[in-house]
N, C-alpha and C positions, 0 to 999 in steps of 0.2 A: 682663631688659633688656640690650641689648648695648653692649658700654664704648661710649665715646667713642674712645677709640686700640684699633687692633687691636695683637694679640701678635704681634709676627715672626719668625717661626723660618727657616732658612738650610736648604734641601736637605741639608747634609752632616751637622745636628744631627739633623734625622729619621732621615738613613740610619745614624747613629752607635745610635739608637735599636735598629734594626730589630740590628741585628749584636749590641748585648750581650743582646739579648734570643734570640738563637739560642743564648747560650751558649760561640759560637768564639773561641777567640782570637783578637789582629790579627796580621793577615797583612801588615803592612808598608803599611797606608793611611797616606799623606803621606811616605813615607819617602823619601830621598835620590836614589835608583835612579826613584821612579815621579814625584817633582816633573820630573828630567831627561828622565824622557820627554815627559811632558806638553809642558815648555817646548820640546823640540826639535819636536813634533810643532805646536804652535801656530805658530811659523816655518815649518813648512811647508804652513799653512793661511794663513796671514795675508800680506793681497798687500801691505804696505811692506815687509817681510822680501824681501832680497835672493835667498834661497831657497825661496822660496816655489815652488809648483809652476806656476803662471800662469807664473811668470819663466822657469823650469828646464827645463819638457815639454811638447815639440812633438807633434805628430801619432803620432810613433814610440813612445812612449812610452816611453825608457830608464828604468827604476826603478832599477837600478844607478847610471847616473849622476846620477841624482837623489838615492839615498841618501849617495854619497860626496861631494854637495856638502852635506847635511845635516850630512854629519858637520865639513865642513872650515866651513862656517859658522854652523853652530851649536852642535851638543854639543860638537865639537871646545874650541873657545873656553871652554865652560862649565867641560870638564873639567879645559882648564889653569888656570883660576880658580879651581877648588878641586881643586886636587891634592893639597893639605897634608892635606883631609878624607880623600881617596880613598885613602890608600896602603894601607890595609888589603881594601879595596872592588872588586879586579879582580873576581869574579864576578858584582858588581851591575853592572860599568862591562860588562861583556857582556853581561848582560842587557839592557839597555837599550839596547846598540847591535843585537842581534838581533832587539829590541822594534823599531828605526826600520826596519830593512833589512827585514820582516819588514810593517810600516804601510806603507812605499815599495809596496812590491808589490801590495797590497790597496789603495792609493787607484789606483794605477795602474788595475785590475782594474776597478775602479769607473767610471773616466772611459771607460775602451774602453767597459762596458756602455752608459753615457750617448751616445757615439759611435753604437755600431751602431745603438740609439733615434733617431737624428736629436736628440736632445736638446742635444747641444752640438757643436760643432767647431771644429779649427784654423785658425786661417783666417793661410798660409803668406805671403801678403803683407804684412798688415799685424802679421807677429809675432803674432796676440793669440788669446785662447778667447775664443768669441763662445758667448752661452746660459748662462756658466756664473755667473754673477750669480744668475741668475733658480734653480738648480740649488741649490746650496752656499749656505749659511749656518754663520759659522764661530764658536764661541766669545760666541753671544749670551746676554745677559740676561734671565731672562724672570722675571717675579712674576705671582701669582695670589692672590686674595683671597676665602676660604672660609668658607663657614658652612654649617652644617649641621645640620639639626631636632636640636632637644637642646641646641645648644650656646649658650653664656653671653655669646660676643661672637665677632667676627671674629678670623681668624687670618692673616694677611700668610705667605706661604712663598714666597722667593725663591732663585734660583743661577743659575750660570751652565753651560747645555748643549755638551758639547764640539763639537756638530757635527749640523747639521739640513739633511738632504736630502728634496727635493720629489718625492712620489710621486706626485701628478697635482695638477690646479688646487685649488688653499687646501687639500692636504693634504699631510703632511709628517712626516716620521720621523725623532722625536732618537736618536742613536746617540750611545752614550757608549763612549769607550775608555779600557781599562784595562790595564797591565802586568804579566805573567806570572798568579799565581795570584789568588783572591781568595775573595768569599762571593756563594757564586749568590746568592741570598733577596735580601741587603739590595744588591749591584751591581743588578738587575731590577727593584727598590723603587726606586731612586733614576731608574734611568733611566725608569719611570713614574710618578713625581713631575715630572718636566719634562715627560712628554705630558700630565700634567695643568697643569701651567702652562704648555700652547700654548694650553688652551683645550678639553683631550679633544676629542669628538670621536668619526673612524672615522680618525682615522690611526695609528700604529704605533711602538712604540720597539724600541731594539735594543742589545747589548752588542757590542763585537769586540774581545776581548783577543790582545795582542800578547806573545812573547818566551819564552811558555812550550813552545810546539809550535813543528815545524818549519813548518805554516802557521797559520794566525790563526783563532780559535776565535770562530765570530758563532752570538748567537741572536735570532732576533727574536720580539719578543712583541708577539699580536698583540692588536686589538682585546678579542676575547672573553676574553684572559686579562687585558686591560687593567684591564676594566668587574667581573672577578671582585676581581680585586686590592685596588678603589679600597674598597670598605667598612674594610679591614681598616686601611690606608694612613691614612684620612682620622678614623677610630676613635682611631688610636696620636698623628697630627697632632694632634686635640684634647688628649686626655692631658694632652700634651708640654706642649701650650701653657697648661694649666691652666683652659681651658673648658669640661670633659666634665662634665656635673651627675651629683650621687648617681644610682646604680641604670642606667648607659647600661653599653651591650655593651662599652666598654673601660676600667674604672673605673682612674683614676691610679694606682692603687695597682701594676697590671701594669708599669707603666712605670721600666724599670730607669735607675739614674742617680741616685739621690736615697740620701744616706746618713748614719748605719748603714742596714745591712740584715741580713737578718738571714744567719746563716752556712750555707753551703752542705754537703756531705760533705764535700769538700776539707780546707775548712775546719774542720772540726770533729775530723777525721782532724790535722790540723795540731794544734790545741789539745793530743790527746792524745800525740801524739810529745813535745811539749815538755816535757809531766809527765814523760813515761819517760827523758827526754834527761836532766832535772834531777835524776831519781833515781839514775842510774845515775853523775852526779859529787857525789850526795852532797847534794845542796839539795834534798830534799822538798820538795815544793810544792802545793799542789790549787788548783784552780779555783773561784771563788766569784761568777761573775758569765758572762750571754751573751757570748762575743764579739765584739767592736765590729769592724765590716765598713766599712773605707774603702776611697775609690778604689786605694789601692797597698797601704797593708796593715791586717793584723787585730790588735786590741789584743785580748791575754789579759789579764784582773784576778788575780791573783795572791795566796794568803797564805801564809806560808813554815809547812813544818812543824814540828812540836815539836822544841826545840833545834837549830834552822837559823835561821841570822839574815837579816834584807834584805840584808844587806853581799854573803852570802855568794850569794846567788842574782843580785843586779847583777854579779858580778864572772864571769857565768858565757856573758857577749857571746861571746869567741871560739870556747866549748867547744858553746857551741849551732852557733854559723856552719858550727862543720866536721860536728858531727853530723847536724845536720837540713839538708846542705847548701845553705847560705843564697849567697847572690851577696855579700851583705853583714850584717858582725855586728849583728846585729840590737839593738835601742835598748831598755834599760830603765834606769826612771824610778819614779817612784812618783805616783798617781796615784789621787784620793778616798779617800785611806787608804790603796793596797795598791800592790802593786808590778804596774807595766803592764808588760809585755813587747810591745813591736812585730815582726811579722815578716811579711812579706815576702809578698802574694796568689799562689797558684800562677797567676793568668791577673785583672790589674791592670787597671785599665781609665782612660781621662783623664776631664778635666772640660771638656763642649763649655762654651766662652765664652757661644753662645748659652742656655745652663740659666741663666746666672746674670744675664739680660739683665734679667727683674723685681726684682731688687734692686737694681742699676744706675739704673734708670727710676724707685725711691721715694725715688734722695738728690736729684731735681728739679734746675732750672738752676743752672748756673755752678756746679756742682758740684768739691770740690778732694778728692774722695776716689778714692784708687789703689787700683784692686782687685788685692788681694793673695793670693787663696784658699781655698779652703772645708778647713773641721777637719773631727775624726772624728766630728761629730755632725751634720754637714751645714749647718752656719752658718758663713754668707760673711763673711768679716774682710775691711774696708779698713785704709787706711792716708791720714790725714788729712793733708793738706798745711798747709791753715793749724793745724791748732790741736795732732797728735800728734807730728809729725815732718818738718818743715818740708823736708828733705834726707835722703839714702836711700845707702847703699852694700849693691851685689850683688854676689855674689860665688860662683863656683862653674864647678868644669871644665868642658869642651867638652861635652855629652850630659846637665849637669845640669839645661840646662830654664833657663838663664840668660837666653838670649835670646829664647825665647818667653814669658819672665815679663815684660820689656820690653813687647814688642808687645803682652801683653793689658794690661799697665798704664796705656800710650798707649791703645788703645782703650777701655779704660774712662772715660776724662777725658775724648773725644772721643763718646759717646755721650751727654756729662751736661752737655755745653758744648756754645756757637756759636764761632765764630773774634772775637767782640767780649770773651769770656769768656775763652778759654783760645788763647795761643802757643805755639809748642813752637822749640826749638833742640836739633838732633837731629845728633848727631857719630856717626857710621859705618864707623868705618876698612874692614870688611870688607864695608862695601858692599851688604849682603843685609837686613840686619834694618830696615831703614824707605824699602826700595826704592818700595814704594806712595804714599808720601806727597811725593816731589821735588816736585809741583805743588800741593802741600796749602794750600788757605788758610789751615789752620791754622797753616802755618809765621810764625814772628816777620817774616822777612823771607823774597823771594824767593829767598835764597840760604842761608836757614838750615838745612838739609839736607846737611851736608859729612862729604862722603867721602872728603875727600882730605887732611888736618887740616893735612899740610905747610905752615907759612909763613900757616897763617891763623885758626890755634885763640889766637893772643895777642892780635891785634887783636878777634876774638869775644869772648872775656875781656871785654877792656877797653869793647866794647860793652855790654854785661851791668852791667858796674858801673859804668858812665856812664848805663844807662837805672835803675839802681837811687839813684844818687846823686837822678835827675832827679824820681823819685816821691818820696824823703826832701822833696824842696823843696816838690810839690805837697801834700804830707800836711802840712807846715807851714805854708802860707797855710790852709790851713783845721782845724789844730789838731788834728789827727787822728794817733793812734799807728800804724794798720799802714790795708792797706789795704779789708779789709771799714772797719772807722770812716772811712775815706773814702768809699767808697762811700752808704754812709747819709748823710753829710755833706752832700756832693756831686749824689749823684745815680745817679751811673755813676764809674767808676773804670777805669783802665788794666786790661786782659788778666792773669792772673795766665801767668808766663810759667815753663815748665817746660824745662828743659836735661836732656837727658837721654845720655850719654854712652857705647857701648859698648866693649869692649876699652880700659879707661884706661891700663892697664899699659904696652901699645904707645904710647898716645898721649903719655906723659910719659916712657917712655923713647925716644923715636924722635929728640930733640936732644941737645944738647952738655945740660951742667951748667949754666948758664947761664940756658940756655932751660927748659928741667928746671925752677928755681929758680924761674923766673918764671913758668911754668903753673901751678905750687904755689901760688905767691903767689894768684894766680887766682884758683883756686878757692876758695883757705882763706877770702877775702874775702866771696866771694859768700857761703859757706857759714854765717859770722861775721855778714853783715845780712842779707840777703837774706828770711827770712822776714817781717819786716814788709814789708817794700817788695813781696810775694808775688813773687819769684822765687826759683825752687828747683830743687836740685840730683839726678841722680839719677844714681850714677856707680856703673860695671860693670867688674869685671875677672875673667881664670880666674884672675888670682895674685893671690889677696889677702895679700902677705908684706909685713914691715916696710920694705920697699925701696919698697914701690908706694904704701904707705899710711901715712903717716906717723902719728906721734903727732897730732900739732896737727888734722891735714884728718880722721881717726878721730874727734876730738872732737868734732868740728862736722858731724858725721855722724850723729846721733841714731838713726834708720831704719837697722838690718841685716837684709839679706833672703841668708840662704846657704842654695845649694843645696849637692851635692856636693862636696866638694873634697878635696884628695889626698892630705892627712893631717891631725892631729891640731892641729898648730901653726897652720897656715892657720884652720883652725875657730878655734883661741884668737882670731888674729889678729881675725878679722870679729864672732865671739860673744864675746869672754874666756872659753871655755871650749869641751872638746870637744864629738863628736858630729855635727858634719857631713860629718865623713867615711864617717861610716855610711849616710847619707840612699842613699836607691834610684837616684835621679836620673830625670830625664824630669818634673822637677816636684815633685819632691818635695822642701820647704823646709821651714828655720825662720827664723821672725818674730821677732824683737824690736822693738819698735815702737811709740810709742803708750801705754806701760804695762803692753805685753805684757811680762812678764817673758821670756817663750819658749813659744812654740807652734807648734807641725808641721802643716803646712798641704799641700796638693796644688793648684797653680795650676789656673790654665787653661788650656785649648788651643785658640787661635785659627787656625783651620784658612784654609787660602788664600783660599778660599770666602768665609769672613767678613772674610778680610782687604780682600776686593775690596769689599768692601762698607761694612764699618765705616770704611775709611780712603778711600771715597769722598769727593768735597765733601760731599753731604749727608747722610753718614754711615748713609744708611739703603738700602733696595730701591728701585732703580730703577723706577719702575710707569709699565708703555707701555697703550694700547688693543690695539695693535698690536705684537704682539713682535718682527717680521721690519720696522720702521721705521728 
């Protein structure tokens, strides 16, 4: 029988699929170099953009001067925005301007073919392209809703197609663009996952990668390889989505992403270096258990040899790092009795946001749990607002995964809430990490979204604990301690409201002393009641040093989430103790939380795709009859 709710999976979790299941490495999907193109290229699809090519290109067709106003109004801007990121990035900042200049030419190319068609033209009077409406579709939405013999329920699969051209009446071919290298298989997967959510068909999808060649590499895939394709596609879809019954052509168990697993040559090649690594400084060792296979890395179980002590094999972090050339000294611990050594996957993999979307959907409405991460055994840890850790400090350098732990944390609360349930108050100094949500209902207020803190983070404050004083009173006429006992009381209850703060470091060093002093004040406040009255604090910095973090506002901070950071003392500072500075980074955390004494976790990665979607109003896939509406 089929649910009641279908599963919904996001185009980029299937294609994430289809990629570790080849076994390749990533080649820079999401990375810095290919979000910049994307975005510049969207400007120059998108007609309110002042660069847009509608605005830019007349009859003549100059692609040069349309690439250089590309660049002067759009990447240009982007770059000097983040130049602090790029100093090390001049090859990728080439890249992707040879990716634009390199697109200029080939839309260019495009609109002449459309031209000599009769399909569209200039029309020199009134400024404008006349046709090309009917022609170009840019950056649409499209969802499709599948089921297929065998399967246990519907499956929702939604994203967004970079770019749909009309190849004759009600047919149409998604082209997806991509920069420089990538993976043939799972790029042609994904861009026929969107002709099946046109609606298949007889029309056509196509790849055109930009930046790696002197011209633009296109394939089109046609019908026939479309309709070959879609068994395998729509086999791996179920899987994914945990609908495929015992005994069918793609049993879950094929479906990589779920862990442990079990160890590869690599890996097993790894195991045995470390025995020889430890013998050779003297800590015999042997192996007494499989190796535990997680997304970043592989736990060895350990027992020391005759007359070698545990002491003496933990103290052996730097001598392994330089011998088994490690990026980082690797972590051990002890662990069921024996001593775990953590090290480091030769080819790591993330955790798509969307894998862990059915654990998300069983903590049910008005939900206060933050999703914090899946361990080495493949179980997803939250982190409870009302009842485990009311307030959270993060903590962890530029590339540790700090700000995308944000963003999946906010999207977790926002899958498991309405906006009558959950507010947010969202500080941004650098402007990128909850760009999606400026219009969000979910915001406290219209203007709760600041990214500019100058001159308006004390009177926010002060809002905050005037709307916390204001529930202290309602929870008193009806005799109620925090606010779930209000709510049963009551009825209904105020929004639980979550503040959530990136780069704090900047934000409290950016006044006088003074002012300094009184943002302290601030928070230390909220941080002191705040949990009954359910508002709660969630505050981020890359310096977690005694300067940023005071004794008092550390206290009242129960919730440590550190990623990477840049030495030994920073770790004391966030944990009281080392080992964060070992962490891999890209997500890879320890929790304190809750009760956890301490546990190594791997976030999740909420890829753009889902961002668009998750931090939508309705939090979910757009579903049209009509995708081109």
């Amino acid at each position: 029988m089929a649910s009641a709710d279908p599963v919904r999976l996001t185009v980029s979790e299937v294609r994430q699929r289809i990629f570790e299941a080849s076994g390749t490495a990533s080649s820079g999907a999401g990375s810095l170099a290919g979000r910049l193109f994307h975005r510049t290229v969207e400007c120059a699809l998108r007609e309110e953009h002042p660069a847009c090519w509608k605005a830019i290109l007349t009859a003549e067709l100059n692609a040069e001067a349309w690439a250089r106003t590309l660049y002067e109004q759009a990447l240009g801007p982007e770059l000097t925005r983040l130049q602090s990121g790029l100093r090390d990035s001049g090859e990728e900042v080439l890249t992707v301007w040879r990716g634009v200049e390199s697109f200029a030419h080939w839309f260019t190319g495009l609109l002449a073919e459309a031209m000599a068609a009769g399909a569209i033209r200039y029309d020199e009077r009134g400024e404008t392209w006349l046709g090309a409406g009917e022609l170009f579709l840019t950056e649409t939405e499209l969802a499709a809703t599948l089921q297929e013999p065998g399967w246990t329920g519907e499956v929702v699969v939604a994203g967004r197609a970079d770019h749909l051209v009309r190849v004759a009446e009600n047919r149409w071919c998604v082209v997806e663009f991509k920069l420089g290298g990538g993976h043939a298989e799972s790029d042609a997967a994904q861009a026929c996952l969107y002709h099946e959510l046109l609606g298949g068909g007889d029309g056509a999808a196509a790849l055109v990668r930009f930046g790696g060649a002197a011209e633009p590499q296109q394939m089109v895939l046609a019908g026939e390889w479309i309709q070959e394709a879609r068994p395998k596609l729509t086999a791996l879809i179920g899987a994914l989505a945990g609908v495929t019954v015992a005994g069918s052509a793609e049993p879950a168990r094929r479906v990589p992403g779920y862990w442990p697993r079990p160890a590869n040559d690599a890996e097993i090649e790894l195991g045995k270096l470390l025995i020889r690594a430890l013998q050779e400084f003297h800590a015999d060792a042997r192996l007494v258990a499989e190796p535990l296979v997680g997304p970043t890395f592989v736990r060895f179980l350990l027992e020391p040899g005759r007359g070698v002590s545990a002491s003496r094999i933990e103290k052996q972090g730097a001598n392994l790092q330089m011998r088994l050339q490690l990026e980082q000294e690797p972590m051990i611990g002890r662990a069921a009795g024996r001593i775990a050594v953590d090290l480091q996957r030769p080819q790591r993999e993330y955790v798509p946001f969307g894998s862990l979307r059915a654990s998300l959907d069983s903590a049910g409405g008005a939900s206060s749990r933050v999703l914090a991460g899946i361990d080495l055994l493949g179980k997803v840890h939250f982190i409870d607002l009302a009842t485990d850790s009311p307030h959270l400090l993060v903590g962890g350098i530029p590339g540790g995964g700090k700000s995308e732990w944000l963003r999946s944390a906010v999207a977790s609360l926002l899958v498991t809430n309405t906006p009558d349930t959950l507010r947010l108050v969202l500080v941004d100094p650098k402007k990128n990490a909850f760009a999606e949500l400026a219009r969000s209902e979910y915001l406290w207020h219209p203007d709760s979204l600041v990214d500019s803190p100058e001159g308006r983070i004390i009177p926010l404050l002060q809002d905050l604990i005037d709307e916390m004083y204001r529930r202290y009173e309602l929870f008193k006429l009806e005799k109620a301690d925090d606010l779930a006992h209000y709510a049963g009381k009551a009825g209904a209850a105020p929004p639980r409201l979550v503040c959530v703060v990136d780069e704090f470091a900047d934000l409290l060093m950016s006044g006088g002393k003074a002012e300094r002093e009184e943002v302290e004040r601030g928070f230390i406040r909220i941080a002191q009641l705040g949990r009954a009255a359910g508002v709660h604090l969630v505050l981020a910095t890359q310096r977690p040093s005694r300067q940023v973090v005071s004794g008092v506002l550390k206290a009242n901070l129960p919730g440590k989430v550190a990623f990477r950071v840049a030495n030994r003392v920073e770790s004391g500072v966030l944990l009281d103790r080392g080992g964060a500075q070992n962490l891999l980074g890209k997500g890879d955390l320890l929790l304190s939380a809750g009760g956890y004494d301490l546990v190594r976790l791997q976030s999740a990665y909420l890829s753009e795709e889902d961002r668009r979607i998750v931090f939508s109003k309705d939090t979910g896939p757009r579903m049209r009859s009509n995708p081109h509406e």
